[in-house]
C-alpha positions in Angstrom: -57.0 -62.8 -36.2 -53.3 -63.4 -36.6 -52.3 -62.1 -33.0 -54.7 -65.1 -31.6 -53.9 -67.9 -34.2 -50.4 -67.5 -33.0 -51.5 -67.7 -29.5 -53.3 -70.5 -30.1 -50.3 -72.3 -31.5 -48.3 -71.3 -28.1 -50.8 -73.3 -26.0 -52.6 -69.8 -25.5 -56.7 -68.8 -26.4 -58.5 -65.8 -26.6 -62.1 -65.4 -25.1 -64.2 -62.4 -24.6 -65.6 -62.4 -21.6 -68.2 -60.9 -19.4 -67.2 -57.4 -18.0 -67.5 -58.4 -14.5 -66.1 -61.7 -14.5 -62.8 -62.5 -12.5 -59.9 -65.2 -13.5 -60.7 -67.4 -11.2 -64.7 -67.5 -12.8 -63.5 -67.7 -16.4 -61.4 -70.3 -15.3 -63.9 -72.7 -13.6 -66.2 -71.9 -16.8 -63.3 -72.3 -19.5 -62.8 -75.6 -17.6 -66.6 -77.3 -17.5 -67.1 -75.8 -21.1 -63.9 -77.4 -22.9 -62.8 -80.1 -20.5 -59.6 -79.2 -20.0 -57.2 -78.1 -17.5 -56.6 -74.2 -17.8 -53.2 -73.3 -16.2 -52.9 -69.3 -16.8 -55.6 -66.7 -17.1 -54.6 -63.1 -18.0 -57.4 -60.4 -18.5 -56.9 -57.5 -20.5 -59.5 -54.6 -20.2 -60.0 -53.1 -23.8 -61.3 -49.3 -23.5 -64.1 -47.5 -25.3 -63.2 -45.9 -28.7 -64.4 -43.2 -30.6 -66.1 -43.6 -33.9 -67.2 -41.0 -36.6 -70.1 -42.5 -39.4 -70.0 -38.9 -41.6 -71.4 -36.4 -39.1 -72.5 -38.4 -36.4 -69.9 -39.1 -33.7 -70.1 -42.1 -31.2 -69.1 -44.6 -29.0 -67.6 -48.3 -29.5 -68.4 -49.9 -26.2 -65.0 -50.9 -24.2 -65.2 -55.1 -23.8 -62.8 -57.6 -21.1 -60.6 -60.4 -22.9 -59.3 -63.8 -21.4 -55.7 -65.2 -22.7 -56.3 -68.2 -21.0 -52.9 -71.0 -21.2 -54.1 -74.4 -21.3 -51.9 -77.8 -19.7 -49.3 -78.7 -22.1 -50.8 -81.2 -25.1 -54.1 -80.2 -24.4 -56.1 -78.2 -26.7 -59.7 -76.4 -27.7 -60.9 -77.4 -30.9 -61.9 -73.9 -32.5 -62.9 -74.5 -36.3 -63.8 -77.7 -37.2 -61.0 -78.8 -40.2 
């Protein structure tokens, strides 16, 4: 999305994580995944949402994000280009 393309130009990516997993796990794995040194985590719990198809009412399961900040000049290749 827009919100994590401009992250990503601030140094800054967006993961979504496992619901139990701490910042100092995402950052061990974030680091033997990518190789790089991960200087910031911040972990934002997004809630559950209601959802209507017609009738039928449900749930949209809540989910944890990682903004993790990586070492200055360092960066993940996302898409290749």
């Amino acid at each position: 999305t827009e919100k994590t393309t401009n992250l990503a130009e601030k140094n800054q990516y967006v993961f979504k994580v496992w619901g139990k997993a701490n910042k100092s796990e995402i950052k061990k794995a974030i680091e033997n995944l990518y190789k790089v040194k991960v200087m910031d985590v911040k972990i934002i719990n997004v809630p559950a949402k209601r959802r209507r198809l017609g009738r039928i009412s449900g749930w949209r399961k809540g989910y944890k994000k990682a903004i993790v900040r990586l070492k200055e000049g360092q960066k993940i290749e996302v898409l290749p280009r």
